[in-house]
DRENSE-811990 format. One record per atom (N, C-alpha, C): z, y, x. Coordinates in steps of 0.001 Angstrom, whole numbers, plus 500000, padded with zeros to 6 digits. Layout:
BEGIN
ZYX;...
//
This chain:
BEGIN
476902504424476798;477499503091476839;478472502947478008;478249503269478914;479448503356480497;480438504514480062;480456505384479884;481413506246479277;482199505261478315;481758504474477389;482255504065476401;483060502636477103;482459501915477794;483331501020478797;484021501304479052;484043502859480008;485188503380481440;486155503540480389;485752504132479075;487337503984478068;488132503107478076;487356502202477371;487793500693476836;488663500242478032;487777500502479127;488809500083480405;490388500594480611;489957501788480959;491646502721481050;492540502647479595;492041502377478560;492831501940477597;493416500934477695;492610499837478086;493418498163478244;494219498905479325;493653499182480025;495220499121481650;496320499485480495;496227500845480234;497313501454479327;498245500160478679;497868499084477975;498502497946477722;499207497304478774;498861497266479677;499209496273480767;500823497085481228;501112496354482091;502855496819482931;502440497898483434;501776498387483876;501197499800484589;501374501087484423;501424502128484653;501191503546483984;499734503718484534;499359504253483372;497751504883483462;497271506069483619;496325506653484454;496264507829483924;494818508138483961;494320509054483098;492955509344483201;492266509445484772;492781510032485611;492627509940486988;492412509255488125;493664508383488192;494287507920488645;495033506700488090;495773505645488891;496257504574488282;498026504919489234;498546504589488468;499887504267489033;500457503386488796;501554502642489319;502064501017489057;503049500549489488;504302500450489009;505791500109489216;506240501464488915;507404501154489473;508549502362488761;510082502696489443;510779502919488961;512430502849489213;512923501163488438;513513500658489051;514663499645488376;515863499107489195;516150498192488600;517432497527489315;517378495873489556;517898495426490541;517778493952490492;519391493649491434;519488492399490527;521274491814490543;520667490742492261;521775491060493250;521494490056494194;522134488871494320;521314488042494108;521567486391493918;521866485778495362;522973484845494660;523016483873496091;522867483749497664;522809484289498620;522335484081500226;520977485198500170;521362485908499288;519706486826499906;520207487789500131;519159488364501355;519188489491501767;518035490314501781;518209491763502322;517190492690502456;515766491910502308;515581491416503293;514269491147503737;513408490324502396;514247489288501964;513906488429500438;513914489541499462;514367490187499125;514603491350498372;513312492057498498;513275492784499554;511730493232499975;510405492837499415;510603491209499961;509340490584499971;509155490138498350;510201489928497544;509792490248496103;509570491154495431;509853492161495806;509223493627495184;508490494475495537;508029494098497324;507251495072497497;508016496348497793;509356496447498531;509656497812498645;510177497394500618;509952498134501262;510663497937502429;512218498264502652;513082497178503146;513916496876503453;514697497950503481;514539498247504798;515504500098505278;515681500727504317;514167501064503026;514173501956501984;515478501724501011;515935499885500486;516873499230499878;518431499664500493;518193499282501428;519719499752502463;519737501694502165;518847502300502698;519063503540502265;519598504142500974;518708503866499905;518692504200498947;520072503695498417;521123502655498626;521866502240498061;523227502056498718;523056502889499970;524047502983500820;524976501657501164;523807500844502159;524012499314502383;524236499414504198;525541498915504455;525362498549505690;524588497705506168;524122497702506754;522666496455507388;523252495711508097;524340495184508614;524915494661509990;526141493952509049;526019493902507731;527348493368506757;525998492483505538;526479491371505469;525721490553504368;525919491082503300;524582491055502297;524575491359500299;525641490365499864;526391491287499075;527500490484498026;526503490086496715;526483488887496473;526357488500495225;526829488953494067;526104489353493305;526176489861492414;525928491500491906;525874491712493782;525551493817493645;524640494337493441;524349495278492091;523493495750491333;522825496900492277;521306496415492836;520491497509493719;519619498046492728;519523499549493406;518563500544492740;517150500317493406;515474499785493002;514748499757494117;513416500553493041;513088501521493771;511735502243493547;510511501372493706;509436500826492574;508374500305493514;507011501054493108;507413502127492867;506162503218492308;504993503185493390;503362502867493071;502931502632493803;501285503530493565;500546503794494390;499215504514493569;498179503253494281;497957502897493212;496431501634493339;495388502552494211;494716502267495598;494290502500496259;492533502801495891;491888501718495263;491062501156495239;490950500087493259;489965500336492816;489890499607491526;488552498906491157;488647497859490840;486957497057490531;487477496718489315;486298496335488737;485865495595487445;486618494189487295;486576493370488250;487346491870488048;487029491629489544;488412491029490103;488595491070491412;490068491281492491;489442491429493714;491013491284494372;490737492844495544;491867493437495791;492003494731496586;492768494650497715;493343494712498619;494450494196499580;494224495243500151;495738495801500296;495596497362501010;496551496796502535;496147497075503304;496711497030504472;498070497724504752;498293498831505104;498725499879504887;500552499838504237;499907499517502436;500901499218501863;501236497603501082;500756497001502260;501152495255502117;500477494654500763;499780495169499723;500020494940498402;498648494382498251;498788493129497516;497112492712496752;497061492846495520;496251493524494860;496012494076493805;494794493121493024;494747492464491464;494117491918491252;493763492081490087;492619492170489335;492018492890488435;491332491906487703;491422491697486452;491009491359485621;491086490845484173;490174491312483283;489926491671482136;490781492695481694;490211494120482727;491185495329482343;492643495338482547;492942494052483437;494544494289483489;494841494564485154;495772494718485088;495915494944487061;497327494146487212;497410493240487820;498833492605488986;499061492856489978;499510493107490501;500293493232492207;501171492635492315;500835492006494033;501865490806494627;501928491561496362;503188491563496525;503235491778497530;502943491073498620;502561491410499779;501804490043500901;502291490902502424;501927489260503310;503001489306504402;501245489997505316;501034490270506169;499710490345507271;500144490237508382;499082490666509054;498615489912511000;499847491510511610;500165490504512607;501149491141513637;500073492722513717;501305493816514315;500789494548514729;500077495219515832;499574494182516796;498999494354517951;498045493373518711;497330493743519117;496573492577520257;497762491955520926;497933490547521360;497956489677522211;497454489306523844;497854489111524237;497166488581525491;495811487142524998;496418486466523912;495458485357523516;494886486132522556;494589486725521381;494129487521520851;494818488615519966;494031488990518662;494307490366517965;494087489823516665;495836489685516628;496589489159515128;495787490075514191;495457490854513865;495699492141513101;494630491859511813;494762491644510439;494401491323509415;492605492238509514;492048491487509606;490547492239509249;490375493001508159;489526494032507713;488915494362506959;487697494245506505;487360494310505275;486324493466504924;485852493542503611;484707493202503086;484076492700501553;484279490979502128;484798490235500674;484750488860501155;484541488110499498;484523486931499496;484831486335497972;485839485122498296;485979484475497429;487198482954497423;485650481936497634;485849481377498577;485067480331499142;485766478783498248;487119478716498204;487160477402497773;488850477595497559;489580476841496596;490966477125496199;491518475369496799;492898475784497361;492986474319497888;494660474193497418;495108472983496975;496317472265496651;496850471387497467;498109471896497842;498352470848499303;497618471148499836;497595472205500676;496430471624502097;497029471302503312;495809470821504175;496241470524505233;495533471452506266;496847471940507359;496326473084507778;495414472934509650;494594473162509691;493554473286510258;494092474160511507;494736473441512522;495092474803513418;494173475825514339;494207476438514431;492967477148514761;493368477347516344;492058477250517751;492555476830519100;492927478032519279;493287479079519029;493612480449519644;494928479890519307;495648479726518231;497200479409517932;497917478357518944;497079477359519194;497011476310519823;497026476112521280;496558477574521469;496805477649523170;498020478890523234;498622479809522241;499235480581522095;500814479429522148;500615478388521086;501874477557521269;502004476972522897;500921476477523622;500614475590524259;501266476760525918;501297477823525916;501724479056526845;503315479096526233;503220479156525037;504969479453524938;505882478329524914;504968477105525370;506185475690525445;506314475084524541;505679475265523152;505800474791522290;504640473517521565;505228472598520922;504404471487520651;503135472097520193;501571470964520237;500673471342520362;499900470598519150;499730471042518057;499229470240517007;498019471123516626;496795469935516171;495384469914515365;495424470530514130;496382469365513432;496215469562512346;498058469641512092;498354469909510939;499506469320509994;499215469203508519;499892467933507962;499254467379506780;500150468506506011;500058468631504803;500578468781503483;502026468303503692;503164469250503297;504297468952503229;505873470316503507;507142470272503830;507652471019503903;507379471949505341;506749471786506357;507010471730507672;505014472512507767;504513472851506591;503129473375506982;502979474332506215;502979475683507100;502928476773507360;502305477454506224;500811476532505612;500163477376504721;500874477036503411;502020476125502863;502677476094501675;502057475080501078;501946475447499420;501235474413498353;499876475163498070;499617476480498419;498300476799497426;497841477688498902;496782477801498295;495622478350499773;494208479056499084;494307480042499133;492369480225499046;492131481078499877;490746480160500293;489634480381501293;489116481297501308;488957482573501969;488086483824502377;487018483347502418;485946484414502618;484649484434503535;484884485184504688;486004485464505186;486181486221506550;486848484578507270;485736484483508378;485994483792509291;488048483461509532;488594482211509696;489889482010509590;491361483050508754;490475483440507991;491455484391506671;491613483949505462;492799482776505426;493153482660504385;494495483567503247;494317483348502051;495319484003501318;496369482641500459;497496482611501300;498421481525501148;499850481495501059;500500480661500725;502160480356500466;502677480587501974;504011480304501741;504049480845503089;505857479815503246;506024478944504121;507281478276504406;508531478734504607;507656480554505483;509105481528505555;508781482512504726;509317483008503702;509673483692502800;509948484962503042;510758485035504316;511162487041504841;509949487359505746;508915486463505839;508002487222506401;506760487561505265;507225487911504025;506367487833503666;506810489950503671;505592490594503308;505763492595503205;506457493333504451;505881491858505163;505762492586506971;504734492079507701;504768492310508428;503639492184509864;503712491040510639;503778489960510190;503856488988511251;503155487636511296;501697488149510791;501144486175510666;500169486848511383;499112485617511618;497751485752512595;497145485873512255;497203486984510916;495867487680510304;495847487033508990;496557486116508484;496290485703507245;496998486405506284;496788486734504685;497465487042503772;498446485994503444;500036486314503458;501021485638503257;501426485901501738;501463484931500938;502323485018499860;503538484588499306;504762484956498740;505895484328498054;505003482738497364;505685481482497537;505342480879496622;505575480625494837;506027481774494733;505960482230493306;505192482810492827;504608483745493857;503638484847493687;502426484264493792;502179483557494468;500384482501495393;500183481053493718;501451481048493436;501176479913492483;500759480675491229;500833481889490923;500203482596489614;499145482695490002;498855483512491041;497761484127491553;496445483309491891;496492481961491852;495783481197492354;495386480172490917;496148480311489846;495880480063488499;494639481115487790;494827482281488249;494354483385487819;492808483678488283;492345482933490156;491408483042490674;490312482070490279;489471482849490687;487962481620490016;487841481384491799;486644480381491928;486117480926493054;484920481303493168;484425482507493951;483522483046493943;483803484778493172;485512484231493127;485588485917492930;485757486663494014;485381488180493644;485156489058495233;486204488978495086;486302489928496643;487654491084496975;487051491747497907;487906492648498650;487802493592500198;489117494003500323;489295493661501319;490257494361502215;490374495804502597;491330496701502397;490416498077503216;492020498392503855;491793499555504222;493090500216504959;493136501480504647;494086502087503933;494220503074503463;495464503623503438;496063504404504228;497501504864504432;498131506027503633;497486506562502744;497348508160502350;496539507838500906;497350507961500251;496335507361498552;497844509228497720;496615509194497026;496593510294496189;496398510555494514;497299510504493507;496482510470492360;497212511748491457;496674512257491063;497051512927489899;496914512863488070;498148513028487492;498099512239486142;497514513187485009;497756513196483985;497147513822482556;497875515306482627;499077515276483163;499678516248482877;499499517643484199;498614516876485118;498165517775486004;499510517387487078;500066516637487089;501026516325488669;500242515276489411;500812515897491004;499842515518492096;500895514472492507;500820512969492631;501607512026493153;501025512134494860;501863511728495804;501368511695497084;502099510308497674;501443509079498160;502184507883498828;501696507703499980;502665508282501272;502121507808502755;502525506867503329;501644506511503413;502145504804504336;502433504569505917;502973504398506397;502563503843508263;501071503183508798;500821504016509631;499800503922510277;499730503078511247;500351501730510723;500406500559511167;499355500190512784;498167500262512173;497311499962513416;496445501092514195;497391502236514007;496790503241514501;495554503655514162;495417503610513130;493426504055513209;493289505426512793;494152505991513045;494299507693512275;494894508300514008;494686509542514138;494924510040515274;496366511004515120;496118511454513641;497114512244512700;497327512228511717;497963511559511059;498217511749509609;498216512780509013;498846513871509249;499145514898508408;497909515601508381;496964515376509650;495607516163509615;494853514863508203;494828514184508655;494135513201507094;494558513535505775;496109513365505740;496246513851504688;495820515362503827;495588516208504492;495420517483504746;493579517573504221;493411516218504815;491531516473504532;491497515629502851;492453514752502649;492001514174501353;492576515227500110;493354515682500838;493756516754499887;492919517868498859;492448518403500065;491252519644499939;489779518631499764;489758517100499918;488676517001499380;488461516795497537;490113516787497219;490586516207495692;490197518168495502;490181519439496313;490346520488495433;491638521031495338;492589520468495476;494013521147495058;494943521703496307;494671521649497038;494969522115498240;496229523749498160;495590524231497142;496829525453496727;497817524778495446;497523523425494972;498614523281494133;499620521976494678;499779521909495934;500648521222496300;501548521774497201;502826520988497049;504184521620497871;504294520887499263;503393522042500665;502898521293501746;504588520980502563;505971521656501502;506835520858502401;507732519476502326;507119519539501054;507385517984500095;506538517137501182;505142517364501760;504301516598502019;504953516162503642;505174517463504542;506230517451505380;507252516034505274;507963516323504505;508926515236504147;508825513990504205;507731513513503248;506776512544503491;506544511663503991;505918512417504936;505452512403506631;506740511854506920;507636512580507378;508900511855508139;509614511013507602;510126510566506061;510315509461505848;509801508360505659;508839508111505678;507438506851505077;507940506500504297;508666506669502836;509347505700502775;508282505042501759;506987505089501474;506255504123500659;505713504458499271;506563505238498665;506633505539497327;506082506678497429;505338506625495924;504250508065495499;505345508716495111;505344509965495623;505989511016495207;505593512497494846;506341512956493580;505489514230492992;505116515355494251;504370515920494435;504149516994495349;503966517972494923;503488517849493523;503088519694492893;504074520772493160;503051521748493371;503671522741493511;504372523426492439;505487523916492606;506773523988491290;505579525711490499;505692526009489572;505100527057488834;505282528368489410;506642528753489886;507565529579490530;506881530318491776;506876529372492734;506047529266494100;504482529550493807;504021529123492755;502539529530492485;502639530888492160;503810531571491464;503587532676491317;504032533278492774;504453532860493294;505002534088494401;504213533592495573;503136532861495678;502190532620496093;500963533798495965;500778533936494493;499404534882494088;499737535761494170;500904536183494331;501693537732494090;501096538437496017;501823537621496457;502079537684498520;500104537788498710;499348537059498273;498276536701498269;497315537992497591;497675538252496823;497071539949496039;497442540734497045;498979540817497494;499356541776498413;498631542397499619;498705540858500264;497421540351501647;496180541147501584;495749541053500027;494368541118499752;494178543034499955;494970543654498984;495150545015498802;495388545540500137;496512545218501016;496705545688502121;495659545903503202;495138544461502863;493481544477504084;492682545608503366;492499545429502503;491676546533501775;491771547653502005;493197548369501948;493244549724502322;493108549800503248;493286549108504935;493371549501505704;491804549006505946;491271548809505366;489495548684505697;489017550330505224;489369550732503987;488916551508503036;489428553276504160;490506552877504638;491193553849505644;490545554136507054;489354552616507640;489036552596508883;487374554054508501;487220553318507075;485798553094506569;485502555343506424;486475555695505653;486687556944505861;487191557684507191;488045557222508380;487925557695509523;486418557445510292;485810556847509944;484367556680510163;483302558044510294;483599558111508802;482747558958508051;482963560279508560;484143560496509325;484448561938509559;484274562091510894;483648561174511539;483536561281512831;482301561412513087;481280561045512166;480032560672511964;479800562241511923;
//
């Protein structure tokens, strides 16, 4: 009967916007999007989920010259789902993204998180966690919390309790309540901060994105937070996708040594191209990318590798008979 579920399951995804794979899940792709009106990089970003630099790179954009309206960008948002539940919410740190699950389907919304560092008043930095939706709120009114409050109150800036519901409050139109102590998942007034690093630990959303998403939530549905910089999947056809992320809050000493251990704990460790992975490494640029090792290289791999093998051999088989004659 669970065999017969775990089907039913990876079949529905298969329906959904997603690519599926027996393995592994993968999610977005290659496309294009026309730039509208006064936007730039950063709005761009924060609706798709791709980082900024990656947009300017990829499309050979001066950064220091405003988007022309109307110019057709190329943006990758190929992504490997970190983490998967039954019905529920995922939030990867790492790669900004909340992932939300249910009845076999998967969404992703991109989200803004907590600065990247301790403070002198405290440590912005988005918790990790098992949590559920405590309570869904419309209009709210936002609750300032005294750490913010003495943080404004040092930088000169006005000193408010509360602020009601309206254009000028921070948490937007929609809000739901964590079970992690002051972690809410909410709208957000500034918009380019949303698929960066800059709130006090709360999940930031587009208010396009927080107004589906909050249609979609019960309360009392889980989630967890985790942090995961290095996600790995391989598809039906036997290719190894690899997506490294920034090690945002430092909790890795080395990446390439991590990556290196999830590798060989998946087994494939001889079928990946360790200079693709190299690469990687030095661009972050976000996106899962193929790593397999090309067929070619596997052969001239086993070939060098027999060689190794024979060579030690004789010269064992050579020590093993000067032995014997001495004996």
């Amino acid at each position: 009967m669970k065999t017969l579920l775990k089907a039913a399951f990876i079949l529905s995804l298969c329906l959904s916007t997603c690519a599926v794979f027996a393995a592994d899940i993968i999610v977005g792709g290659e496309t294009t999007y026309v730039v509208q009106k006064k936007e730039n990089l950063y709005l761009i970003g924060a609706k798709y989920g791709v980082f900024w630099k990656a947009i300017a790179r990829d499309n050979n954009i001066d950064i220091k010259e405003p988007l022309t309206e109307g110019t057709v960008l190329k943006l990758n948002t190929r992504r490997i789902v970190p983490k998967t539940v039954d019905n529920g919410i995922i939030i990867n740190i790492p790669d900004r993204t909340l992932y939300f699950f249910k009845d076999g389907a998967i969404t992703s919304f991109p989200v803004g998180l907590g600065l990247l560092a301790k403070t002198e008043i405290s440590d912005w930095r988005t918790p990790t966690g098992k949590f559920y939706i405590m309570s869904k709120r419309k209009d709210p009114t936002w609750h300032v919390p005294e750490s913010i409050q003495l943080e404004n109150a040092m930088k000169g800036k006005e000193v408010e309790e509360m602020v009601p519901p309206g254009p000028k409050n921070p948490l937007g139109k929609y809000a739901l309540e964590t079970s992690i102590p002051g972690t809410l998942i909410h709208s957000t007034i500034w918009p380019g901060s949303v698929y960066r690093y800059m709130s006090h630990g709360c999940i930031r959303m587009l208010p396009e994105h927080i107004e589906q998403l909050y249609s979609m939530v019960n309360i009392k549905t889980k989630g967890e937070i985790i942090y995961e910089p290095v996600k790995l999947a391989v598809n039906d056809e036997g290719k190894i996708y690899l997506e490294v992320r920034t090690d945002v809050y430092k909790k890795h000493k080395s990446i390439k040594d991590y990556i290196s251990k999830v590798v060989e704990e998946r087994g494939i460790s001889d079928k990946v191209d360790w200079q693709k992975i190299d690469k990687l490494i030095h661009d972050e640029t976000g996106v899962a990318e193929d790593i397999t090792l090309p067929p070619m290289m596997k052969t001239v791999r086993t070939v060098n590798d027999n060689f190794k093998t024979n060579f030690t051999q004789k010269i064992v088989d050579f020590l093993k008979s000067r032995f014997k004659k001495l004996i």
